[in-house]
C-alpha positions as CSV (number, residue, x, y, z in Angstrom):
1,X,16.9,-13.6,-0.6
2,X,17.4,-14.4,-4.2
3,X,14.7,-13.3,-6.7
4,X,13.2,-16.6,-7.7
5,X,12.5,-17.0,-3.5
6,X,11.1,-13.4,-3.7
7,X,8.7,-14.7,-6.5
8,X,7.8,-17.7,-4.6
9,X,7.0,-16.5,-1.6
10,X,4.8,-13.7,-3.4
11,X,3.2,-15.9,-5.6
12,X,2.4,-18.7,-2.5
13,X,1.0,-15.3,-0.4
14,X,-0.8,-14.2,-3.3
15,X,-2.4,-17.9,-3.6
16,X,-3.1,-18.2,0.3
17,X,-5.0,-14.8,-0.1
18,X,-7.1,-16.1,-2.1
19,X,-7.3,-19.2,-1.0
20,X,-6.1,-20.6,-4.3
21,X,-4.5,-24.1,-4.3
22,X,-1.9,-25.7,-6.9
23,X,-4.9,-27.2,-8.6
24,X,-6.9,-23.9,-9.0
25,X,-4.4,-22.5,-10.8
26,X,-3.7,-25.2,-13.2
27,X,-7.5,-25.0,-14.1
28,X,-7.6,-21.2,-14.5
29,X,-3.9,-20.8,-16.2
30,X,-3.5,-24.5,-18.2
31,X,0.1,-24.1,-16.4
32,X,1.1,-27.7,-15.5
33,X,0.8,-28.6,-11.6
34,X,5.1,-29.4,-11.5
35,X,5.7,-25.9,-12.9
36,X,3.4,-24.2,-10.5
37,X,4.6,-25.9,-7.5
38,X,8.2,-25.7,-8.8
39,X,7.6,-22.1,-9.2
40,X,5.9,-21.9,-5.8
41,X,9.2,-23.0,-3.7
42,X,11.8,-21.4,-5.9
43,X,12.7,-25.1,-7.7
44,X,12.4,-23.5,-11.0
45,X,15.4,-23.1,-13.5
46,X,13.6,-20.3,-15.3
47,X,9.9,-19.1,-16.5
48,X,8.8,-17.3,-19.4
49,X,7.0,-14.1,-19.5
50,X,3.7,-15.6,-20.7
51,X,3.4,-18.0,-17.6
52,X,4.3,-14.7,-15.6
53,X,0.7,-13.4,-17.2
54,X,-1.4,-16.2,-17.5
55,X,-0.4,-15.9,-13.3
56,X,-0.9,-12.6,-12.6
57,X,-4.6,-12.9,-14.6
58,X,-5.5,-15.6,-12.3
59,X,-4.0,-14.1,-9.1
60,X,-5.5,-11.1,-10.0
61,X,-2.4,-8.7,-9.5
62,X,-0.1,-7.2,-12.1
63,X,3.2,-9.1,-13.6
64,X,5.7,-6.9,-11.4
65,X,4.0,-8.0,-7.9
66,X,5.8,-11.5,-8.1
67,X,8.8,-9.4,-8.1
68,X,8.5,-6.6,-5.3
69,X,10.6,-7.3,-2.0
70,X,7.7,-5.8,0.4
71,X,4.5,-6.5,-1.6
72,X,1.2,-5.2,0.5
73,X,-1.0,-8.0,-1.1
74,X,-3.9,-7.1,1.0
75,X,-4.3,-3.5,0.8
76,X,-7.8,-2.5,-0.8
77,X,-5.6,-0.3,-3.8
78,X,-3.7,-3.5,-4.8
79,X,-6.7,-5.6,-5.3
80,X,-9.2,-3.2,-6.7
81,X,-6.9,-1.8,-9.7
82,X,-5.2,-5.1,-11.0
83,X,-7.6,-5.0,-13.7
84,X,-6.7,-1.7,-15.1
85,X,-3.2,-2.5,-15.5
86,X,-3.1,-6.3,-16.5
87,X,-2.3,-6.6,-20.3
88,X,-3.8,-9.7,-21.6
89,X,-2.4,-11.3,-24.6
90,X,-4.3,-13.4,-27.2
Protein backbone atom coordinates (compact mmCIF):
# COMPACT_ATOMS: atom_id res chain seq x y z
CA UNK A 1 0.00 0.00 0.00
CA UNK A 2 1.41 3.12 -1.27
CA UNK A 3 1.14 6.30 1.00
CA UNK A 4 -1.44 8.32 -0.94
CA UNK A 5 -3.87 4.91 -0.50
CA UNK A 6 -2.82 4.99 3.29
CA UNK A 7 -4.06 8.67 3.33
CA UNK A 8 -7.15 7.82 1.61
CA UNK A 9 -8.28 5.20 3.30
CA UNK A 10 -7.61 7.14 6.68
CA UNK A 11 -9.10 10.22 5.60
CA UNK A 12 -12.51 8.17 4.10
CA UNK A 13 -12.46 6.26 7.76
CA UNK A 14 -11.96 9.35 9.50
CA UNK A 15 -15.01 10.85 7.40
CA UNK A 16 -17.33 7.65 7.96
CA UNK A 17 -16.64 8.18 11.79
CA UNK A 18 -17.99 11.04 11.70
CA UNK A 19 -20.41 10.69 9.40
CA UNK A 20 -18.96 13.43 7.28
CA UNK A 21 -19.65 13.47 3.54
CA UNK A 22 -17.65 15.11 0.57
CA UNK A 23 -19.91 18.10 0.91
CA UNK A 24 -19.34 18.63 4.70
CA UNK A 25 -16.00 19.05 4.24
CA UNK A 26 -16.00 21.43 1.46
CA UNK A 27 -18.28 23.62 3.75
CA UNK A 28 -16.03 23.36 6.80
CA UNK A 29 -12.50 23.37 4.80
CA UNK A 30 -13.42 25.68 1.40
CA UNK A 31 -11.34 22.68 -0.15
CA UNK A 32 -12.99 22.04 -3.58
CA UNK A 33 -15.33 18.84 -3.81
CA UNK A 34 -12.79 17.24 -6.95
CA UNK A 35 -9.77 17.61 -4.59
CA UNK A 36 -11.47 15.99 -1.66
CA UNK A 37 -12.80 13.14 -3.44
CA UNK A 38 -9.58 12.91 -5.49
CA UNK A 39 -7.80 12.86 -2.24
CA UNK A 40 -10.43 10.38 -0.79
CA UNK A 41 -9.51 7.46 -3.46
CA UNK A 42 -5.80 8.13 -3.86
CA UNK A 43 -6.49 10.04 -7.55
CA UNK A 44 -4.45 12.87 -6.37
CA UNK A 45 -1.00 13.97 -7.89
CA UNK A 46 -0.02 15.78 -4.79
CA UNK A 47 -1.52 18.00 -1.78
CA UNK A 48 -0.07 20.76 0.02
CA UNK A 49 0.49 20.96 3.67
CA UNK A 50 -2.27 23.57 4.27
CA UNK A 51 -5.06 21.29 2.79
CA UNK A 52 -3.42 18.58 5.09
CA UNK A 53 -4.64 21.19 8.08
CA UNK A 54 -7.57 22.74 6.99
CA UNK A 55 -8.43 18.55 7.06
CA UNK A 56 -7.24 17.54 10.10
CA UNK A 57 -9.26 20.84 11.83
CA UNK A 58 -12.37 19.55 10.34
CA UNK A 59 -11.75 15.79 10.97
CA UNK A 60 -10.82 16.64 14.18
CA UNK A 61 -7.47 14.65 14.34
CA UNK A 62 -3.87 15.82 14.05
CA UNK A 63 -1.99 16.19 10.43
CA UNK A 64 0.20 12.84 11.01
CA UNK A 65 -3.11 10.58 11.32
CA UNK A 66 -3.68 10.71 7.53
CA UNK A 67 -0.39 9.12 7.49
CA UNK A 68 -0.21 6.22 10.11
CA UNK A 69 -0.46 2.52 8.61
CA UNK A 70 -2.73 1.27 11.75
CA UNK A 71 -4.55 4.44 12.87
CA UNK A 72 -7.10 3.52 15.95
CA UNK A 73 -9.56 6.38 14.84
CA UNK A 74 -12.00 5.38 17.44
CA UNK A 75 -10.26 5.08 20.56
CA UNK A 76 -11.52 7.74 23.30
CA UNK A 77 -7.42 9.18 23.52
CA UNK A 78 -7.48 9.93 19.73
CA UNK A 79 -10.52 11.92 19.71
CA UNK A 80 -10.42 13.68 23.01
CA UNK A 81 -6.74 15.27 22.56
CA UNK A 82 -6.80 16.38 18.80
CA UNK A 83 -7.34 19.77 19.96
CA UNK A 84 -4.27 20.11 22.09
CA UNK A 85 -2.10 19.20 19.40
CA UNK A 86 -3.65 20.79 16.12
CA UNK A 87 -1.73 23.94 15.07
CA UNK A 88 -3.98 26.24 13.27
CA UNK A 89 -2.61 28.69 10.98
CA UNK A 90 -4.09 32.20 10.12
Amino acid sequence: MNLSEIFARNLRVRMATLSFKTSDLYKMTGISKTTIMALEYGKNKGVMFETIDKLAVALECKPEDFFKLNCEWTSKSHTNNWKNEVVKYD
